[in-house]
Each structure stands twice: as C-alpha cells, then as structure tokens.
C-alpha positions, -999 to +999 in steps of 0.1 A: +175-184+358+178-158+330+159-169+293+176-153+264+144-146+239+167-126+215+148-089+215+139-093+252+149-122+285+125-140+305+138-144+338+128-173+365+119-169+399+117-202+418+111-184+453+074-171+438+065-198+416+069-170+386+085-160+352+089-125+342+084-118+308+084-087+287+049-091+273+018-113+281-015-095+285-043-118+290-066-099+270-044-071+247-034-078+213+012-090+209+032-080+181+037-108+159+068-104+137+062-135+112+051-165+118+080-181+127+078-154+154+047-165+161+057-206+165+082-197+188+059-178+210+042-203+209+067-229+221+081-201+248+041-203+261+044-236+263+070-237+283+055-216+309+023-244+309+049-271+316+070-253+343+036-248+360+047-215+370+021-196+394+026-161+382+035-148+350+047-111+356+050-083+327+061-051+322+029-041+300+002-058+320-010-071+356+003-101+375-014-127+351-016-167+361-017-200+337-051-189+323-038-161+308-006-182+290-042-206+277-055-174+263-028-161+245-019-197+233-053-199+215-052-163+202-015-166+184-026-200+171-059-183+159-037-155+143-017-175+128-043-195+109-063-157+100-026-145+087-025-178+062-066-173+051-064-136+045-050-116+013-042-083+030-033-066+060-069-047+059-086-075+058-065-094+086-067-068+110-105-068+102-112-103+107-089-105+140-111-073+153-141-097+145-123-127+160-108-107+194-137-078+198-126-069+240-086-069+230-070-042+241-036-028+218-050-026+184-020-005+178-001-036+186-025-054+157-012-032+134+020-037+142+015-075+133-004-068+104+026-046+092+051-074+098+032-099+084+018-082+050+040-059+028+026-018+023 
C-alpha cells in the first residue's frame, strides 16, 4: 500500500511488519511547517501505533521500531505547545534546545523555527 502524505509517500510493507516513511529519527529534530503540519504528523504517527507496524524504515535514519513513533509523538506535541508559549523564533529554538538537549538536526530546528515565526 502506497500513503500519499502530499510532499513525500509512506509506503506499507505487510511481508516485514513495516512502513517506510521519509523521516522519523528517534532522537533528531523534524521540520515542522505550521502547526497544522504538526497535527497531522501527529495523526500520520498515530497511525503507525495503531497498525502496530514492527519496523518503521527512513531514508534519514536507522531501522527504528514503535518506541521511536512514542518519542516523536511526545516531542511534536511538546513543540507544539513551546511554539504557542514562545514570542520568537530565538527564544523557541532556545527553549526546545533546553527541552531536547541529545537531538540531533538542529538545522532541521531552525527550519521549524523559520516556518513557524516570521524573520
């Protein structure tokens, strides 16, 4: 089965028990383009939890399993709740640092931040 997710698909593989996705990364910071972005990742993770899938593979990141969809659940929540309490994009990329110290991909932070807060 092949998942039309508008910029990227997510494609199903019964056989292994796994989805491919474009981007999961357990511990590495996503690209959040607003938060209705954000919701809908959110519902797309969800998805994966309730398919019980195995394996989640990705093209940025190792062969991850369900506690890695868990993790990134909690950290787009957490985002999204940082991106309504702060004023700027400074200050949300600081207090998500603070929030997510080991992430990996700040570069991919600040690609959020950029989305999310006008220059």
């Amino acid at each position: 089965m092949i998942y039309d997710r508008g910029s990227s698909f997510d494609v199903e593989i019964p056989a292994a028990n796994a989805i491919y996705t474009h981007m999961l990364g357990k511990y590495v910071h996503s690209i959040i383009g607003s938060d209705a972005h954000a919701a809908a990742m959110i519902e797309i993770l969800e998805s994966y939890q309730k398919a019980g899938y195995k394996y989640i593979l990705s093209s940025h990141a190792n062969v991850e399993e369900q506690d890695a969809v868990t993790e990134k659940i909690a950290y787009v929540k957490k985002l999204r709740r940082l991106a309504a309490q702060c004023k700027t994009r400074e200050e949300f990329i600081c207090a998500a640092e603070k929030a997510f110290p080991d992430y990996a991909g700040k570069n991919y932070l600040e690609m959020t931040a950029g989305n999310l807060y006008s220059l």
